[in-house]
C-alpha positions as CSV (number, residue, x, y, z in Angstrom):
1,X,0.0,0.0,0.0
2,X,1.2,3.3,-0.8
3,X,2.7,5.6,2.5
4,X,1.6,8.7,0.9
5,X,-1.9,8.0,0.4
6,X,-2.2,6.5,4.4
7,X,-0.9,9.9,5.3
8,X,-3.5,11.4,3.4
9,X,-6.4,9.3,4.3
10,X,-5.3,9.9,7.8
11,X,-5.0,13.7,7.6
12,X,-8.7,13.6,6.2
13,X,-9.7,11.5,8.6
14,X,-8.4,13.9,11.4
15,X,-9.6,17.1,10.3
16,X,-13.3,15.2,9.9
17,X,-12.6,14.6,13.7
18,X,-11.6,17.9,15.0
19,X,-14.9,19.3,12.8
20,X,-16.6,17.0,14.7
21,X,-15.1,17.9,18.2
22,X,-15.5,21.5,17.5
23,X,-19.0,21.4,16.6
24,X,-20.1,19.1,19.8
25,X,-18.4,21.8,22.1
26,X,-20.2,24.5,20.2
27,X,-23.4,22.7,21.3
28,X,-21.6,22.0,24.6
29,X,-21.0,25.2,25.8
30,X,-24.7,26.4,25.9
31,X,-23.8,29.9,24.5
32,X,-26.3,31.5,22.2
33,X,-25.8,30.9,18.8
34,X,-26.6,33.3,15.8
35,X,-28.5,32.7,13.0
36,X,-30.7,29.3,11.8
37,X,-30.0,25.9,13.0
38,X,-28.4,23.5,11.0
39,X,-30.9,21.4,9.0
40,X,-29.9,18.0,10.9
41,X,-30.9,19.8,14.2
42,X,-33.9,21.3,12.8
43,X,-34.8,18.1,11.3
44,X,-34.1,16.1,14.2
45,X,-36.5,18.8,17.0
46,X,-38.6,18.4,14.3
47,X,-39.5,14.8,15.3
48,X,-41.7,13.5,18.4
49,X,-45.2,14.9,19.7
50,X,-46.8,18.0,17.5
51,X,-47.7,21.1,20.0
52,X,-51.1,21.0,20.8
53,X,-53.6,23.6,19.1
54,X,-55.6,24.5,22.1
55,X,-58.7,23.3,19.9
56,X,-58.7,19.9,20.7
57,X,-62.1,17.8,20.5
58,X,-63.7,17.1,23.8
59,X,-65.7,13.8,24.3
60,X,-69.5,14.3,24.0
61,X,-69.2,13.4,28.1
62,X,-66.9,16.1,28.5
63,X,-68.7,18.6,26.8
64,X,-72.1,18.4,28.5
65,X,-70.0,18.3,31.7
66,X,-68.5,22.3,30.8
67,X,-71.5,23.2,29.3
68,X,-73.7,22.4,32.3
């Protein structure tokens, strides 16, 4: 295998890590950050429960209980 292209794959490899590290401290750290979230972190908030309308349907029971 060629030396040269280890060193190289390596190298990559390293500055993929340190954009990595970087970013987790970013998050890390807490401080207010400027501008739109990334679209992973939007996309991932995005999942779960949707926020509730404050119209939600009341059971007939429900209603005649308010009502009343």
């Amino acid at each position: 295998m060629n030396l040269t292209k280890i060193l190289e794959d390596l190298r990559r490899e390293r500055e993929q890590i340190d954009e990595a590290i970087f970013s987790l401290e970013r998050l890390a750290s807490g401080a207010p950050r400027r501008g739109r979230p990334p679209a992973w972190l939007k996309a991932h908030k995005g999942k779960g429960r949707p926020p509730s309308t404050g119209k939600e349907k009341l059971p007939a029971a429900a209603k005649s209980a308010v009502g009343a």
